[in-house]
C-alpha positions as CSV (number, residue, x, y, z in Angstrom):
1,X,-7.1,76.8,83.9
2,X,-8.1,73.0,84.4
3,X,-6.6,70.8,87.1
4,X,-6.4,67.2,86.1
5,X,-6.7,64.3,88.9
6,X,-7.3,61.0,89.1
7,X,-9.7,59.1,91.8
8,X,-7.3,56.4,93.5
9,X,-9.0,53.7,95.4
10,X,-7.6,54.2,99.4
11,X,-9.2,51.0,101.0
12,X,-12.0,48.1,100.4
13,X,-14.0,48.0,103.2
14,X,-16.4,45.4,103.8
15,X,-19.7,47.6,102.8
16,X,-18.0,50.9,101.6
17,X,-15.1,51.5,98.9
18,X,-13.2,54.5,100.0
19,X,-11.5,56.6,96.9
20,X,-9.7,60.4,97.3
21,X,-8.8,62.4,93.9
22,X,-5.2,62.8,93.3
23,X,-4.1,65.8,91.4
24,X,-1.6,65.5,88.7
25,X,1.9,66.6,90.1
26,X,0.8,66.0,93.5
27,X,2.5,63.4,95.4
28,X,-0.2,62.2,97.8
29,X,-4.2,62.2,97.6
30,X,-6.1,64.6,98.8
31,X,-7.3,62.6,102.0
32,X,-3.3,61.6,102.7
33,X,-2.5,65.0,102.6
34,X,-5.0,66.2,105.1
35,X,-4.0,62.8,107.3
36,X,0.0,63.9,107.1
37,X,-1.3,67.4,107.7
38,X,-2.6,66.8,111.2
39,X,-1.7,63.2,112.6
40,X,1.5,64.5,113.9
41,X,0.4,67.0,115.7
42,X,-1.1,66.0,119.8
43,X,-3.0,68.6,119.7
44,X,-5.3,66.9,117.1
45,X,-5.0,63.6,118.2
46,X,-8.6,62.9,119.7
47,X,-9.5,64.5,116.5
48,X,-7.7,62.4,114.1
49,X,-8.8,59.2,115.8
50,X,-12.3,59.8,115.8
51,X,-12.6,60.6,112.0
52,X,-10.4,57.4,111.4
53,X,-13.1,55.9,113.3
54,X,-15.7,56.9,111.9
55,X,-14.8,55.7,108.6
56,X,-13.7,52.7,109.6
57,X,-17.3,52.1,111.1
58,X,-18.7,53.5,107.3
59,X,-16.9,50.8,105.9
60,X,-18.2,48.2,108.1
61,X,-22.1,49.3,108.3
62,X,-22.3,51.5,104.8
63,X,-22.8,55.2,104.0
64,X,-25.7,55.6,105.9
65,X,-26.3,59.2,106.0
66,X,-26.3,59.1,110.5
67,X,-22.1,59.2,110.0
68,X,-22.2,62.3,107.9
69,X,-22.9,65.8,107.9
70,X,-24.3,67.7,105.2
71,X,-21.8,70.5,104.1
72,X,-22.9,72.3,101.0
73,X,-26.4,71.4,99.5
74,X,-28.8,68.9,99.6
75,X,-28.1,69.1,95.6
76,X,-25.1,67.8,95.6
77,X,-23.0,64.7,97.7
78,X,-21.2,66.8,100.0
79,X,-20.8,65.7,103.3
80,X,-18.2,65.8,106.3
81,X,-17.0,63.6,108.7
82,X,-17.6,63.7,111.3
83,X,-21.2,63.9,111.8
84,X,-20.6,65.6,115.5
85,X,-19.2,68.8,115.6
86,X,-19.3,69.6,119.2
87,X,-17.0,66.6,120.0
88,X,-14.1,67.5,117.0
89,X,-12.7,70.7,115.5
90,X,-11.7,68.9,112.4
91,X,-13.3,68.2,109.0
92,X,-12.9,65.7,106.4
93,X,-15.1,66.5,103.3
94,X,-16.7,63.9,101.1
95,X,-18.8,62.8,98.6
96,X,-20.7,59.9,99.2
97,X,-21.5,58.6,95.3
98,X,-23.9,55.8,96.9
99,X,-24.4,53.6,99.9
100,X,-21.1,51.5,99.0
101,X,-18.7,54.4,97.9
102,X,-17.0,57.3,99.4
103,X,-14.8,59.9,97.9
104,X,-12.4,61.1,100.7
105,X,-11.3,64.8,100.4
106,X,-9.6,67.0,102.4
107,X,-10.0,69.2,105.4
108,X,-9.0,70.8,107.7
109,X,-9.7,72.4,111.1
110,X,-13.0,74.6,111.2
111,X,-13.0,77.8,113.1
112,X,-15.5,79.6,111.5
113,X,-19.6,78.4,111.6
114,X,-19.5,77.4,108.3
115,X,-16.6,76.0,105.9
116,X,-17.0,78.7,103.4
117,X,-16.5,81.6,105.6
118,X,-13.2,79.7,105.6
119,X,-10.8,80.3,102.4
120,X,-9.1,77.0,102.8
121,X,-12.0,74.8,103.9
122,X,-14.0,76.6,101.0
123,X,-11.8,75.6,98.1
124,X,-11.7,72.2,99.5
125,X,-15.5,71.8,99.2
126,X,-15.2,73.8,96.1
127,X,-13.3,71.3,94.4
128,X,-15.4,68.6,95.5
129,X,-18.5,69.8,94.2
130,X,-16.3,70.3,90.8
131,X,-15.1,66.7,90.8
132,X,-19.0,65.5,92.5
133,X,-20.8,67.6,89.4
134,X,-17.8,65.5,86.7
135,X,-18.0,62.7,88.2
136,X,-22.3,63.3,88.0
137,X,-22.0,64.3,83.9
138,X,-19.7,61.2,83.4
139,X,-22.2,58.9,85.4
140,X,-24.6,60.3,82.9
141,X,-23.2,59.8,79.8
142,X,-22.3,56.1,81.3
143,X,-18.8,56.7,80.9
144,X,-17.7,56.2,84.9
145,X,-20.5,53.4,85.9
146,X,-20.7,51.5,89.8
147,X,-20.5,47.7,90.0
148,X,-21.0,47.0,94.3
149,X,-18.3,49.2,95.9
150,X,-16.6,50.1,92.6
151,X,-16.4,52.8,90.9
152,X,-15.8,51.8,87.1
153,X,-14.7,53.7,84.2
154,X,-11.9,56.6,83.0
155,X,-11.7,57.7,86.6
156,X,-9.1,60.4,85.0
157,X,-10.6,63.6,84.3
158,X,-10.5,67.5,85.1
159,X,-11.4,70.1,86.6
160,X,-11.8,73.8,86.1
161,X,-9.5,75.7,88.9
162,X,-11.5,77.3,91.7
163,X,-8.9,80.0,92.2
C-alpha cells in the first residue's frame, strides 16, 4: 500500500528552511504532531524547549552537522535533534537535504539505545528514509530542485507503507 504526503514548508529561517511531510488524511504534519504530542505534558518540558532551541539556532547559523546526530546511516540524511542525548530523553528525526534545508519529522521519547529497538521510533525513521530515498530519486531526475533554502518542485509524492 502507498501513503501519499506532501512536504509543507513550517518556517523560513534566516540560513535554514524548515519543511515536515504531511500525510494525506492527516490533519497536522508530522513535526506538529510530535510537538502536540509532548508540549503539554511538564514532564517533557526541558525537553521540548531544548529541541525548539535547537532548531531555532539551525535556522539562524545553518545545518551544520555539530546540532545533529546521526540516526540511521551515513548513506542516507537521517539525523536527530538533539545532538546531546545525555541532557534530553526526546527525539526529533530529520533529514537535512543540504546546509539551508531541513525536513522535520517526528519523534518521540527514546528508551531503548537505539531508535529501532523501538517500534514507534523505528517506523518514524523508517518513513523518513522512504521519503529521504523519493525525495533523492526525484532530485535526480530534476523533478524536486533547491533554489537557497527552497525546496522546488511537485513536493507531492508517495510512499510505500512500512507496516
Amino acid at each position: 500500500m502507498n501513503r501519499h504526503l506532501t512536504i509543507e514548508l513550517l518556517d523560513e529561517g534566516d540560513k535554514v528552511n524548515t519543511y515536515s511531510p504531511k500525510f494525506d488524511n492527516e490533519h497536522y504534519n508530522e513535526f506538529e504532531k510530535f510537538f502536540l504530542k509532548y508540549s503539554g505534558n511538564p514532564e517533557y518540558k526541558d525537553d521540548i524547549d531544548q529541541i525548539l532551541y535547537r532548531i531555532e539556532k539551525i535556522q539562524e547559523d545553518g545545518a551544520a552537522d555539530r546540532h545533529f546526530r546521526y540516526e540511521s546511516t551515513k548513506h542516507d540524511r537521517i539525523k536527530a535533534i538533539p545532538s546531546h542525548i545525555e541532557t534530553t530523553k526526546l527525539r526529533v528525526y530529520c533529514i537535512i537535504i543540504n546546509d539551508e534545508i531541513v525536513i522535520l519529522g517526528n519523534g518521540g521519547l527514546k528508551t531503548t539505545k537505539t531508535y529501532n529497538v523501538d517500534p514507534v521510533l523505528n517506523e518514524y525513521v523508517e518513513d523518513l528514509k522512504s521519503i529521504d530515498y523519493q525525495i533523492y530519486q526525484l532530485q535526480k531526475q530534476n523533478k524536486i530542485t533547491t533554489n537557497g533554502k527552497e525546496l522546488k518542485g511537485n513536493l507531492r509524492f508517495y510512499i510505500k507503507d512500512n507496516k
